[in-house]
KOLZA-281918 format. One record per atom (N, C-alpha, C): x, y, z; residue in three letters. Coordinates in steps of 0.02 Angstrom, whole numbers, padded with zeros to 5 digits, always signed. Layout:
// KOLZA-281918
XYZALA...
//
This chain:
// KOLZA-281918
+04429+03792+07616UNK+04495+03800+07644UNK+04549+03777+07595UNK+04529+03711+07561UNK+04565+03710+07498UNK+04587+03730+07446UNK+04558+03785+07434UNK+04542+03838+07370UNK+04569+03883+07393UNK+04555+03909+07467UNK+04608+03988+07492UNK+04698+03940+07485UNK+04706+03898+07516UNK+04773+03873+07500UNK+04790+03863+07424UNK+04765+03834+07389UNK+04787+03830+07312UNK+04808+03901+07291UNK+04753+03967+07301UNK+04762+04013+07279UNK+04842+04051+07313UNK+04836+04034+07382UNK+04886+04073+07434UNK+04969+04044+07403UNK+04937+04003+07366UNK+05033+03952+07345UNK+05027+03980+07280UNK+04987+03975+07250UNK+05003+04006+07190UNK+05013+04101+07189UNK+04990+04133+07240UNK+05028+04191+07246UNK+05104+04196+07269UNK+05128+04128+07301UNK+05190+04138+07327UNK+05212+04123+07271UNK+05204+04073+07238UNK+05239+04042+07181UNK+05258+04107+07138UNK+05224+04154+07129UNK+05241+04223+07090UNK+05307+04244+07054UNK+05328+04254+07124UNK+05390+04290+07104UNK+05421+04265+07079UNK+05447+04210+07078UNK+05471+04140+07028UNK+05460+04141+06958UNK+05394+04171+06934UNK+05384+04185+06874UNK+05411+04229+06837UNK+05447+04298+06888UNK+05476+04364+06864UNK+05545+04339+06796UNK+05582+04292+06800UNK+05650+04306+06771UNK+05617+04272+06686UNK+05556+04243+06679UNK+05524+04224+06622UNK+05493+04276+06581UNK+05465+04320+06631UNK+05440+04363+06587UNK+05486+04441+06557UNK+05538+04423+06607UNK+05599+04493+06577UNK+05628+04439+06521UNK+05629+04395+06507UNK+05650+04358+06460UNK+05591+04359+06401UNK+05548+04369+06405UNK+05497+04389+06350UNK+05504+04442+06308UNK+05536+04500+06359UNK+05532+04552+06322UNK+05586+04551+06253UNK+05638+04509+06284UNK+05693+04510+06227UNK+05672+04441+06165UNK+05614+04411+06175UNK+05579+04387+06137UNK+05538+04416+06085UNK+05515+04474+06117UNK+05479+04515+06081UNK+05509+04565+06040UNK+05559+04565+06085UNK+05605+04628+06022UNK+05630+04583+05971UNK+05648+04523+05973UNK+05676+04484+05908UNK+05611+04473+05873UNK+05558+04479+05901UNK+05486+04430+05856UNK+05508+04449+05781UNK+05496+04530+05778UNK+05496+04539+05711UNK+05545+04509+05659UNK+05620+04509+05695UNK+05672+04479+05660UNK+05644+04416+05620UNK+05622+04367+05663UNK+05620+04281+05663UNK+05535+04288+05615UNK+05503+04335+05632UNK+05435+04329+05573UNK+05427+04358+05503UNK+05501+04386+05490UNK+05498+04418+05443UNK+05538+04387+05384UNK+05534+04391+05315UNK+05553+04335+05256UNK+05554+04402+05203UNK+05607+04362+05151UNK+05625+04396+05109UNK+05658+04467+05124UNK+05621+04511+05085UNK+05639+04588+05074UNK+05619+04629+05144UNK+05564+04590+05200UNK+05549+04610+05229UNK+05598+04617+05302UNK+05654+04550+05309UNK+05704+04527+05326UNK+05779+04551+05295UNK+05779+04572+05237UNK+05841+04594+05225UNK+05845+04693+05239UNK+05783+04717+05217UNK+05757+04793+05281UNK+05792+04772+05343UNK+05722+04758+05376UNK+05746+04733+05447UNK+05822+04735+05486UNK+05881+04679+05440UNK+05934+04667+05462UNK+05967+04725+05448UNK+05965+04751+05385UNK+06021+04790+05360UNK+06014+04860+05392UNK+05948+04885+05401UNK+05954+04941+05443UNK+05963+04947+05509UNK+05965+04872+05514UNK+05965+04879+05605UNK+06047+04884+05621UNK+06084+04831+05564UNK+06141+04839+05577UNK+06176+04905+05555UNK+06147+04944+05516UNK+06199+05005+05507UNK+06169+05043+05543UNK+06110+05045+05581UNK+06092+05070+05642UNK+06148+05064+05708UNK+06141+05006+05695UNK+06197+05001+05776UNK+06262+05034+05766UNK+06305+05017+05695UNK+06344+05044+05691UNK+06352+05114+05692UNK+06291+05156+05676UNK+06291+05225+05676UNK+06305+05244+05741UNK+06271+05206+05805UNK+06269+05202+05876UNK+06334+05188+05882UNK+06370+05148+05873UNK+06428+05140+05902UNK+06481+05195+05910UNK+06468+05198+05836UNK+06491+05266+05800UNK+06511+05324+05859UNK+06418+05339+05875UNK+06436+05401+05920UNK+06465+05402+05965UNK+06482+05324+06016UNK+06474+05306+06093UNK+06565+05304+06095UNK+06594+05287+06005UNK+06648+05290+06012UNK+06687+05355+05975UNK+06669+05398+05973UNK+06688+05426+05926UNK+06747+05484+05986UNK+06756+05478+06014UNK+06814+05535+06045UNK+06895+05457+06016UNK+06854+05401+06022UNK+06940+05353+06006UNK+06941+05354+05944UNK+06875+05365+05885UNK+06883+05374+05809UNK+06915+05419+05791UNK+06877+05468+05799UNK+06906+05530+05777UNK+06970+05555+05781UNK+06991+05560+05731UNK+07095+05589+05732UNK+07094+05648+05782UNK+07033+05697+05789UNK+07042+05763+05823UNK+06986+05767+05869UNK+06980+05812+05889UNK+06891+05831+05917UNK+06871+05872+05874UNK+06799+05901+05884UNK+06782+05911+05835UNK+06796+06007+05805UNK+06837+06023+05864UNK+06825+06128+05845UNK+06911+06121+05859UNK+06956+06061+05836UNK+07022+06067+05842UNK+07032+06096+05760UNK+07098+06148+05764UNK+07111+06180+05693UNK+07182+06178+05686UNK+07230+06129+05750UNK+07268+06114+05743UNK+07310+06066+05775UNK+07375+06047+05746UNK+07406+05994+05795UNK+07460+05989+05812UNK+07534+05981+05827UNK+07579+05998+05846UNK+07634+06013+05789UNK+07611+05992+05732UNK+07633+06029+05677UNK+07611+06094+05661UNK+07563+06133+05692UNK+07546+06186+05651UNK+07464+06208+05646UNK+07451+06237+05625UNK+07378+06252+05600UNK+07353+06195+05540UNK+07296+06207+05526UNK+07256+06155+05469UNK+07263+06218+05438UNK+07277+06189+05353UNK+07264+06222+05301UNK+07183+06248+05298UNK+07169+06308+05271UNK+07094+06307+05249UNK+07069+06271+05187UNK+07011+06225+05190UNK+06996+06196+05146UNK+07053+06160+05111UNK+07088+06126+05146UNK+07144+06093+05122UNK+07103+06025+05093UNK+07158+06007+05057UNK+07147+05918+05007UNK+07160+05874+05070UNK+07117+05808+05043UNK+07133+05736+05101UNK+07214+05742+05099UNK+07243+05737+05156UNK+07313+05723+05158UNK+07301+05675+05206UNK+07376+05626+05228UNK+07380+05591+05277UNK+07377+05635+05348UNK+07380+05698+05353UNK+07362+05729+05413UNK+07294+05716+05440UNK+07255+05760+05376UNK+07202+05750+05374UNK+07172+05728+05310UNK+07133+05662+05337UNK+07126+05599+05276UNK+07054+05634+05241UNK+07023+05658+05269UNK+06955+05691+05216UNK+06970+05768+05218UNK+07019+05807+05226UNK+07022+05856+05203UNK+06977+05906+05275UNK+07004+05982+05261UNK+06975+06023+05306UNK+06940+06067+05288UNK+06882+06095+05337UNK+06843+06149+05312UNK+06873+06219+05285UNK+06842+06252+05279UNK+06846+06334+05261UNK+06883+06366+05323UNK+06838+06333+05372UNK+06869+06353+05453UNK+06939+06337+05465UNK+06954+06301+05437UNK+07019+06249+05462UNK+06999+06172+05508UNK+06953+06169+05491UNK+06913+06101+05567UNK+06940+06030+05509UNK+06961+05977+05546UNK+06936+05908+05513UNK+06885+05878+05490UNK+06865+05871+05424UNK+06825+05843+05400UNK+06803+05804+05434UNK+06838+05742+05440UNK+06843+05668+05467UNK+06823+05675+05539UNK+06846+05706+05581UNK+06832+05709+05644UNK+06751+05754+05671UNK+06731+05793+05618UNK+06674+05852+05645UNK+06638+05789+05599UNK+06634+05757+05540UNK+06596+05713+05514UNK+06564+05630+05567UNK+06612+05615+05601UNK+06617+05556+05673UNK+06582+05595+05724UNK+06604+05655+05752UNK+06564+05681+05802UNK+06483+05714+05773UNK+06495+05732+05726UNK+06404+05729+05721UNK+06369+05681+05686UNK+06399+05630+05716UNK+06365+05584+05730UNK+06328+05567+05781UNK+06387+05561+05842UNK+06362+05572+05908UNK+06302+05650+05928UNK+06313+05696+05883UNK+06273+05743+05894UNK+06187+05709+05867UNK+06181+05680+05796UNK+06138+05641+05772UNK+06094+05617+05822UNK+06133+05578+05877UNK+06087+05506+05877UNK+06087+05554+05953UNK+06118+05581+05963UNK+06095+05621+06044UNK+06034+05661+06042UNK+06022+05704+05995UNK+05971+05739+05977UNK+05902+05687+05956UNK+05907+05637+05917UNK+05847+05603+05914UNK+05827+05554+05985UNK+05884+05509+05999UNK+05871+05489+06053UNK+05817+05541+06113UNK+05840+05613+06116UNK+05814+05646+06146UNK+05733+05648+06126UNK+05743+05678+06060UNK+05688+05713+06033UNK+05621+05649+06006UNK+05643+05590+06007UNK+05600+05510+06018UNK+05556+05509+06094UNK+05616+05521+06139UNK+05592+05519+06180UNK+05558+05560+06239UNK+05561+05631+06227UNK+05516+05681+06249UNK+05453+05679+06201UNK+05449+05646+06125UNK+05399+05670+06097UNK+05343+05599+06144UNK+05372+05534+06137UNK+05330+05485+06175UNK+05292+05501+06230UNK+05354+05525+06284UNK+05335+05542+06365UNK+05279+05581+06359UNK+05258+05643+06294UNK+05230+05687+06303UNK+05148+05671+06281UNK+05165+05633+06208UNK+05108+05624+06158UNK+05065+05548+06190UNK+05099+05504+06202UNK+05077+05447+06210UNK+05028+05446+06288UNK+05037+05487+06357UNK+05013+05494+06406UNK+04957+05536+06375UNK+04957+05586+06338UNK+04905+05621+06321UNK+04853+05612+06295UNK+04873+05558+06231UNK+04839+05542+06197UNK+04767+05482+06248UNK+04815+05460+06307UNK+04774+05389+06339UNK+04737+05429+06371UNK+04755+05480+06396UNK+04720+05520+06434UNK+04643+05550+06401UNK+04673+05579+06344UNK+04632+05619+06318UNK+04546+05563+06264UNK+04609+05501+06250UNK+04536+05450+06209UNK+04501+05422+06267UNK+04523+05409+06336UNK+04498+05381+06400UNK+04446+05418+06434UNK+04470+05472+06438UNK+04434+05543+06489UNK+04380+05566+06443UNK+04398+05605+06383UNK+04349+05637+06352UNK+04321+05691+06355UNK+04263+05741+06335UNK+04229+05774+06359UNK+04294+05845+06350UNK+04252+05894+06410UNK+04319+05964+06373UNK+04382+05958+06377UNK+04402+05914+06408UNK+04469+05908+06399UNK+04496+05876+06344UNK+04467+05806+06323UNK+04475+05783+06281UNK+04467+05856+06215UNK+04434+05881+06190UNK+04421+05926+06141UNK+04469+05986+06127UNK+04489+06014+06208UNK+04546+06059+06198UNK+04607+06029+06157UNK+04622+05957+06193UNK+04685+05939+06171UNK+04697+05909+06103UNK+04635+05906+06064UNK+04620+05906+05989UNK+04630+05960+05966UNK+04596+06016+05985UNK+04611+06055+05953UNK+04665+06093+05958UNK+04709+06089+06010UNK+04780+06116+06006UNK+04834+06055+05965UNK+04827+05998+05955UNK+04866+05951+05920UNK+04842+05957+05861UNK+04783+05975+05834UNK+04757+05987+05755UNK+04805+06050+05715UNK+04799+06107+05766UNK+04827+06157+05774UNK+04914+06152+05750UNK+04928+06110+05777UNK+05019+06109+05768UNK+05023+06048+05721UNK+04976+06019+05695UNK+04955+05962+05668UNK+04946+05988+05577UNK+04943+06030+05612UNK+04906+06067+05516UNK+04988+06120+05515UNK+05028+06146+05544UNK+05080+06181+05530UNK+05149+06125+05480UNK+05168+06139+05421UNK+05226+06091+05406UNK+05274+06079+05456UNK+05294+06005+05461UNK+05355+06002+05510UNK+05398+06041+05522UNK+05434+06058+05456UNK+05494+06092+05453UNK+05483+06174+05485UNK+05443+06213+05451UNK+05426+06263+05482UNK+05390+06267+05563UNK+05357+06208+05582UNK+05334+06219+05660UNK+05413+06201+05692UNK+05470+06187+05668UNK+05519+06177+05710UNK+05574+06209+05687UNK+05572+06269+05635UNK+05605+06320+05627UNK+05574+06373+05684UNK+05510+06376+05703UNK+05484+06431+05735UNK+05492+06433+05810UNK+05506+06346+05819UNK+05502+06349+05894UNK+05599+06335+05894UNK+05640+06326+05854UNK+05693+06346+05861UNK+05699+06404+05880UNK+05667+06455+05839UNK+05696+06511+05835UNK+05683+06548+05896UNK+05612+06538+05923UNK+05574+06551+05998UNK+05647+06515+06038UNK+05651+06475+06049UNK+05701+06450+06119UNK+05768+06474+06104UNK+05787+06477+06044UNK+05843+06494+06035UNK+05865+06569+06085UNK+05804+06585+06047UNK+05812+06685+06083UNK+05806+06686+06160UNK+05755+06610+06188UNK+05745+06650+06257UNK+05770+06604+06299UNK+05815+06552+06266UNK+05843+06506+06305UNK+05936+06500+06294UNK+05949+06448+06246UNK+05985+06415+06210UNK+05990+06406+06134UNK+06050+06373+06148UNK+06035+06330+06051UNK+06091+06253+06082UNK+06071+06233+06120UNK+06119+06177+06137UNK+06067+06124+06105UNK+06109+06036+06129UNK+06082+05988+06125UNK+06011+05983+06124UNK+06001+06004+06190UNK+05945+05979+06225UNK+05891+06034+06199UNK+05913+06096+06193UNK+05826+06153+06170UNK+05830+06130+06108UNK+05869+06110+06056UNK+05856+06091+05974UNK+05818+06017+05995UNK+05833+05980+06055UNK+05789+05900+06040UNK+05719+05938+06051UNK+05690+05973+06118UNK+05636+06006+06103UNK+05602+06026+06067UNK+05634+06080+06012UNK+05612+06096+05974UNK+05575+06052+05913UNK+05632+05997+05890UNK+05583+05942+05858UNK+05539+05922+05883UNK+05540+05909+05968UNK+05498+05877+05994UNK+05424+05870+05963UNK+05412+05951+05967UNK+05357+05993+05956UNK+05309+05955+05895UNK+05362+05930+05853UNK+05343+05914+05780UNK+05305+05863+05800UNK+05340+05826+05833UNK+05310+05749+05811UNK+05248+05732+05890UNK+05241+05767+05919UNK+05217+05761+05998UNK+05127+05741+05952UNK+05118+05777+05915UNK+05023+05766+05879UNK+05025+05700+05857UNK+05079+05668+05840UNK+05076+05605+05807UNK+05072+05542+05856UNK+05080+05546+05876UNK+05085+05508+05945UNK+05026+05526+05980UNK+05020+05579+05985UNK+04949+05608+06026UNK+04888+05566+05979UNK+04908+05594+05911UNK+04839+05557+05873UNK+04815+05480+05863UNK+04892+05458+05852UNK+04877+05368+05867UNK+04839+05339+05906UNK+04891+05366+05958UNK+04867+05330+06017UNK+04779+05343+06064UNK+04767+05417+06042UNK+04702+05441+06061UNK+04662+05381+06000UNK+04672+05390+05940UNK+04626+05340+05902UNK+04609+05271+05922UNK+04672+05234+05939UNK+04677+05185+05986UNK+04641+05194+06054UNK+04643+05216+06110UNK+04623+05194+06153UNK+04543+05220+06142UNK+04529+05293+06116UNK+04427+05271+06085UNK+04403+05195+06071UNK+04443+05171+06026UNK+04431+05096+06005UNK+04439+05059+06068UNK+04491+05043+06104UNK+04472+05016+06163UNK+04457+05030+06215UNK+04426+05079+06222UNK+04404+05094+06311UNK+04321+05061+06301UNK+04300+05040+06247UNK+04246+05008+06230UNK+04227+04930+06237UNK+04293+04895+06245UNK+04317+04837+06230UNK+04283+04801+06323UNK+04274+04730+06305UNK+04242+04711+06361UNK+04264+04684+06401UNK+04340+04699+06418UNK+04386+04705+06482UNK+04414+04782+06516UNK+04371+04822+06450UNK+04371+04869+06499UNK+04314+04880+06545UNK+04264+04864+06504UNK+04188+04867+06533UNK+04199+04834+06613UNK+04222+04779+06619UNK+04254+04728+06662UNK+04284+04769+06725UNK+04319+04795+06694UNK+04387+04837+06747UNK+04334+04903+06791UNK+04294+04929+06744UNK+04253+04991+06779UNK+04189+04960+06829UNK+04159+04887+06789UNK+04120+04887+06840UNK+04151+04834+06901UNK+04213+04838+06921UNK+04236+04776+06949UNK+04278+04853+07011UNK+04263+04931+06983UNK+04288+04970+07023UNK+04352+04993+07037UNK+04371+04996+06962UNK+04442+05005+06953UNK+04443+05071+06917UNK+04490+05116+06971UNK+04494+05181+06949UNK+04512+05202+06886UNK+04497+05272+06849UNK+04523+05281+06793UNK+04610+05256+06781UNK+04653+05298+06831UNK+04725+05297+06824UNK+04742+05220+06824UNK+04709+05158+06839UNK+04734+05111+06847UNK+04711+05077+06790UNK+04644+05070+06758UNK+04626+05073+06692UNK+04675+05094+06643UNK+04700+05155+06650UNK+04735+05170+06574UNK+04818+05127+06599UNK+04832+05135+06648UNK+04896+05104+06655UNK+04902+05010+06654UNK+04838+04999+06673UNK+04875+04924+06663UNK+04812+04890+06615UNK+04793+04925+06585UNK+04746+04878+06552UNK+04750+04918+06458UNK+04747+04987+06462UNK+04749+05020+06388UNK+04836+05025+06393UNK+04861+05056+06429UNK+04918+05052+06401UNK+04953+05013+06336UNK+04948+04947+06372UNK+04990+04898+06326UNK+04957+04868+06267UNK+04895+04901+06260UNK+04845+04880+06214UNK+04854+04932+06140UNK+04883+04991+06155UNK+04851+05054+06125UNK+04915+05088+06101UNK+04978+05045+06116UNK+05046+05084+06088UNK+05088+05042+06056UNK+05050+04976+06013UNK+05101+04935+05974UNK+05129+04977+05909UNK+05084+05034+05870UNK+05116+05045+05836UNK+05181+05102+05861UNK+05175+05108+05895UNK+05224+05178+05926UNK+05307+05152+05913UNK+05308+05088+05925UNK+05379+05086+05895UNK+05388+05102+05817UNK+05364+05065+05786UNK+05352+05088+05699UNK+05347+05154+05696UNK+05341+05212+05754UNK+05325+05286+05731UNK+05401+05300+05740UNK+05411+05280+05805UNK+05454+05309+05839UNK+05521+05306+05782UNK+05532+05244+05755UNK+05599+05237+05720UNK+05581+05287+05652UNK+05515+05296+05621UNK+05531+05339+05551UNK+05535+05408+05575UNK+05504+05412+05638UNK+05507+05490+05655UNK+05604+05508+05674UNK+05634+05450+05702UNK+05681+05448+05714UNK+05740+05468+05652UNK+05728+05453+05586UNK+05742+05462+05512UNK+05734+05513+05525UNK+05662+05543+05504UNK+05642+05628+05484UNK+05669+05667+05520UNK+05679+05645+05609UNK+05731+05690+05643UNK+05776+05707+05630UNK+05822+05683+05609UNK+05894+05670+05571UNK+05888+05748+05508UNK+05830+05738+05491UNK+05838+05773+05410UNK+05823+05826+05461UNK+05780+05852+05507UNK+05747+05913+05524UNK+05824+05948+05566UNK+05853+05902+05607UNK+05917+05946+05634UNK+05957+05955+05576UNK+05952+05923+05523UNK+06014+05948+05461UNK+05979+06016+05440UNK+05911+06020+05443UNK+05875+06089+05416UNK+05870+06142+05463UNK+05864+06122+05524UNK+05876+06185+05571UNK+05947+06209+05564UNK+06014+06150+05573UNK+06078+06182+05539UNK+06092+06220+05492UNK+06074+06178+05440UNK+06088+06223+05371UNK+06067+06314+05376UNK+06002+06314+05393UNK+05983+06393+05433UNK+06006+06413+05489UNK+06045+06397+05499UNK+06080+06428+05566UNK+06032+06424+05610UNK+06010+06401+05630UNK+05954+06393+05695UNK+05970+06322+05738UNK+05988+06275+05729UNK+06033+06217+05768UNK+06078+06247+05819UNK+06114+06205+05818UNK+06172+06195+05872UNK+06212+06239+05861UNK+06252+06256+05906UNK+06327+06309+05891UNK+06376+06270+05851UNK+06403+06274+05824UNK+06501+06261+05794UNK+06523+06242+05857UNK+06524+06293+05897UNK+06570+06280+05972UNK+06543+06244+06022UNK+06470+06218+06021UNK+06447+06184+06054UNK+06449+06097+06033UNK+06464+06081+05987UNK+06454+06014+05952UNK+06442+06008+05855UNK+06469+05970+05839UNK+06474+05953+05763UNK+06403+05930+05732UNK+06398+05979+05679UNK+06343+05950+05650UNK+06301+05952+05586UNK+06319+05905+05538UNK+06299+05902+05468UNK+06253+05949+05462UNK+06226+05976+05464UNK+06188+06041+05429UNK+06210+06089+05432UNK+06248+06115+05493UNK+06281+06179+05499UNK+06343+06155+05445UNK+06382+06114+05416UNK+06424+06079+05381UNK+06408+06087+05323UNK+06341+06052+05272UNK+06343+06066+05232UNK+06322+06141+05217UNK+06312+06189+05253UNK+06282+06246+05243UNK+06338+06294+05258UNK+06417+06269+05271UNK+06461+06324+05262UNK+06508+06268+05180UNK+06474+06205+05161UNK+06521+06183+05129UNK+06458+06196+05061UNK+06434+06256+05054UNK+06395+06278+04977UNK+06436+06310+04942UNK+06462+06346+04972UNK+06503+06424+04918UNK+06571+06359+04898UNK+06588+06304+04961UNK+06644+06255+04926UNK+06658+06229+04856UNK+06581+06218+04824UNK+06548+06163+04804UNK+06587+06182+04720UNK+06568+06266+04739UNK+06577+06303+04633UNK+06655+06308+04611UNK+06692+06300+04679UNK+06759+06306+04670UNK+06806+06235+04651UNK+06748+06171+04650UNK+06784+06120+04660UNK+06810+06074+04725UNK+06791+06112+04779UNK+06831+06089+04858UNK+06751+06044+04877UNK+06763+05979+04844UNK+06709+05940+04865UNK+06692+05883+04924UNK+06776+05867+04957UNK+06736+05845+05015UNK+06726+05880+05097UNK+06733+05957+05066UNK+06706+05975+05125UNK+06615+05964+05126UNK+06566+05938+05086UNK+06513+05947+05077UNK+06486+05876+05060UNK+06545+05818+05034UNK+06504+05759+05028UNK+06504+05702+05087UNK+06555+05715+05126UNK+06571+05662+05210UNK+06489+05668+05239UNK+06484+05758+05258UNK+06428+05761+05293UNK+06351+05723+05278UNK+06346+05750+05193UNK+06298+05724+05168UNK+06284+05666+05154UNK+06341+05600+05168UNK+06339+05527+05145UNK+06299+05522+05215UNK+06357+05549+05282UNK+06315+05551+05363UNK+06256+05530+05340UNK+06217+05582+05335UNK+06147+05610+05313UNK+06106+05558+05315UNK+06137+05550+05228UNK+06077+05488+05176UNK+06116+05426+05206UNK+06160+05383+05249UNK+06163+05331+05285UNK+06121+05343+05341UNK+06112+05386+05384UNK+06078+05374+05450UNK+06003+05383+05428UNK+05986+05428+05384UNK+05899+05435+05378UNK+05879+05355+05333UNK+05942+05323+05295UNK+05907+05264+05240UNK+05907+05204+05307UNK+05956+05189+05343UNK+05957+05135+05380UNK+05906+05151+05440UNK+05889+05226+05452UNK+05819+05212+05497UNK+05762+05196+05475UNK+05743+05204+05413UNK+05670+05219+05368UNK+05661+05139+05362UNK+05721+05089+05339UNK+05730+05031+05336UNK+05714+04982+05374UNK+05712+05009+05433UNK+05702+04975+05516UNK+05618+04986+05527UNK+05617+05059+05493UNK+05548+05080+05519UNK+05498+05061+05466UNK+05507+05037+05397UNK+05472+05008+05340UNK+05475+04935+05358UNK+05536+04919+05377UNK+05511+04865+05389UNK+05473+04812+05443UNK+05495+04853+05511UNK+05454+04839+05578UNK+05364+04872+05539UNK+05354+04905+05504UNK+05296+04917+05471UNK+05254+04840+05443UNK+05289+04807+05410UNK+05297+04782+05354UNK+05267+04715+05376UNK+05290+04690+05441UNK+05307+04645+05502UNK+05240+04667+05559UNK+05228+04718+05581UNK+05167+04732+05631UNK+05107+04755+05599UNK+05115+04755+05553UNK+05038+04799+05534UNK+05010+04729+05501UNK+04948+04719+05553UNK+04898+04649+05516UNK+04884+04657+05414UNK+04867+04730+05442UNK+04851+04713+05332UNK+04909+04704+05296UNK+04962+04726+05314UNK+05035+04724+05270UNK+05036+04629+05276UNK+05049+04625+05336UNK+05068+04567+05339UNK+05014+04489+05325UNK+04953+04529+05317UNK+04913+04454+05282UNK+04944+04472+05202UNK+04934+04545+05185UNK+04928+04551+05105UNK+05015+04521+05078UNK+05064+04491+05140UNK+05118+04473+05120UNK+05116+04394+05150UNK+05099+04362+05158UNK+05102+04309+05174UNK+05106+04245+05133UNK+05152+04217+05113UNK+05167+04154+05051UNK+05117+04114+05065UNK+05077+04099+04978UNK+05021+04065+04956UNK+05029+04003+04996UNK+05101+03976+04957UNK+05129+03881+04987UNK+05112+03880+05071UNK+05121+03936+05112UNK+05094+03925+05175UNK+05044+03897+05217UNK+05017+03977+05160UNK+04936+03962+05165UNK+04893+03890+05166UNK+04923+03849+05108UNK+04906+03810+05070UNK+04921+03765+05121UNK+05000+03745+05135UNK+05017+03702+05182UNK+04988+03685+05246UNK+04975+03748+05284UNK+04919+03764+05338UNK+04860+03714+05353UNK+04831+03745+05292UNK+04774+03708+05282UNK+04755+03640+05257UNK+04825+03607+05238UNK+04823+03534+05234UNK+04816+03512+05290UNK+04881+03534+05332UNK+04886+03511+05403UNK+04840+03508+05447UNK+04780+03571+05454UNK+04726+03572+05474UNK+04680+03535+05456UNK+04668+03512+05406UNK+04614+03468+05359UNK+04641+03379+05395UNK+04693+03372+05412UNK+04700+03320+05422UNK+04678+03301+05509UNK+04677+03346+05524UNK+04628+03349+05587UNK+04553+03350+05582UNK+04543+03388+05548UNK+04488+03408+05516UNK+04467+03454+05487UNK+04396+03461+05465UNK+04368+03487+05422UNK+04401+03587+05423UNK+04440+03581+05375UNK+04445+03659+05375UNK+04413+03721+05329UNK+04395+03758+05375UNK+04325+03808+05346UNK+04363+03871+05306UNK+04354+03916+05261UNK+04371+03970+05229UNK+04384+04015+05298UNK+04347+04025+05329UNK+04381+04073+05393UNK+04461+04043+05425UNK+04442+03976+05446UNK+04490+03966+05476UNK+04563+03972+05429UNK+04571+03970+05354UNK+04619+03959+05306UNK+04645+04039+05323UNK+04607+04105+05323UNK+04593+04170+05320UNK+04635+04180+05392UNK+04610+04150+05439UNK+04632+04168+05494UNK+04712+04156+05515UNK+04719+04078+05480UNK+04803+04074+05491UNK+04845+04120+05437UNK+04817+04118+05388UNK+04849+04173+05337UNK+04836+04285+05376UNK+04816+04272+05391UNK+04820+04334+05443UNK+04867+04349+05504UNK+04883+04277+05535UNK+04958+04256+05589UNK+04993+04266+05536UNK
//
């Protein structure tokens, strides 16, 4: 009777525990910050911060921007074509007559709308599949290999020129069918991780645990592989988040992106600011392209370095000797410390 009460208070006690562990999570998102040193820490910061700022960027960009972004004029008049930076307009105007400055701020917001998207349809899609498919097995498992091998073996750029060009014709060309279309790219990568991952653990002897204790498949992969089988997925998610960036500048540049009239956007930009380039009219073609190489360097930065920081071999093969060393004094003074155990803290 003593033991059903201990247990019955410690289920009430529960909920009490909830506001500790939403406080973990924002523990966990700093871990990497606070474990990371040197070069691996100045990554880390610097892309995170011109990350945010890129974000801000977009969230503010109707109070940045001098214009919107398909304005060609203002109560003075029309925009010159391909006019010089003036105080009208401080980076100068396209061929079109559009603001540099202002179509350069808004695709920004076009940027981080499209990956945000295209991050997160590729997860929703690849990461359930993948648990599914290393869990389950058998023909299903095999189909969905061989259709992810399949789009797996096509180059990025071309599997998302093709499925542009497919939706374009039988749908759209907005926001949302171009985040799709990347989607496509990156959906195997995620599929493949995470399928590699959970083979490795559906073996593991809490799963063994969970099946003979009569715990259904769906509850197996949700509360036991889940959280086991998708640490690297953030590290994907942010470089895929980079390469996105470059793949909507390449569907632009080919006219297969977004409309002009639908939203601003560095590829369709630098790809009317080429014929600019021989005449001398150079910042219709260098605003967009700084865009570019700032948003793809400060993501790769985040994502090399959250690399750098989660991956056990990176991070033993980076770990300071004096640590090591120190470690193992401290341990020795307790006691006897063994070559594993020196190995093992140098691996934390």
């Amino acid at each position: 009777m003593t033991a059903t009460t201990t247990v019955t208070g410690s289920e009430d006690k529960a909920p009490v525990v909830q506001p500790p562990q939403r406080g973990n999570i924002f523990a966990k998102i700093a871990a990497p910050y606070r474990h990371s040193h040197g070069i691996q820490r100045f990554m880390l910061v610097s892309g995170t911060a011109v990350s945010i700022l890129l974000i801000l960027t977009a969230i503010f960009a109707p109070l940045i921007a001098p214009y919107s972004f398909d304005t060609y004029q203002d109560a003075a008049g029309r925009f010159p074509q391909q006019g010089e930076p003036t105080a009208r307009n401080h980076w100068g105007t396209t061929v079109q007559g559009f603001d540099v400055m202002s179509r350069t701020i808004y695709g920004a917001r076009t940027a981080v709308e499209v990956v945000i998207l295209a991050v997160v349809f590729s997860i929703a899609i690849g990461v359930p599949l993948g648990l599914i498919s290393g869990y389950i097995g058998g023909w299903l498992d095999r189909i969905l290999v061989l259709i992810m091998d399949a789009l797996f073996a096509f180059p990025y750029l071309l599997l998302a020129i093709v499925a542009a060009f497919l939706l374009k014709n039988t749908i759209d060309s907005g926001i949302v069918v171009t985040a799709i279309a990347i989607t496509v790219v990156y959906v195997p990568q995620y599929f493949r991780v995470v399928r590699a991952s959970t083979l490795s653990a559906r073996e593991s002897t809490y799963i063994e645990a969970a099946r003979a204790m009569g715990a259904r498949p769906s509850v197996i992969i949700r509360k036991y592989l889940f959280g086991n089988v998708v640490q690297s997925v953030p590290v994907i998610a942010t470089l895929n988040a980079a390469d996105a960036i470059l793949t909507l500048a390449g569907l632009g540049f080919l006219g297969l992106g977004i409309q002009p009239t639908q939203a601003a956007e560095w590829g369709y930009d630098l790809q009317r600011a080429v014929a600019d380039a021989g005449a001398g009219i150079w910042w219709t073609a260098l605003y967009p392209g700084l865009g570019i190489v700032i948003a793809v360097t400060a993501l790769t930065l985040v994502g090399e370095g959250l690399n750098d920081v989660l991956n056990p071999t990176l991070r033993r093969r980076n770990v300071k000797r004096p640590d090591v060393q120190r470690r193992a004094i401290g341990s020795s003074a307790v006691g006897p410390a063994t070559a594993p155990d020196v190995e093992e803290e140098a691996g934390r």
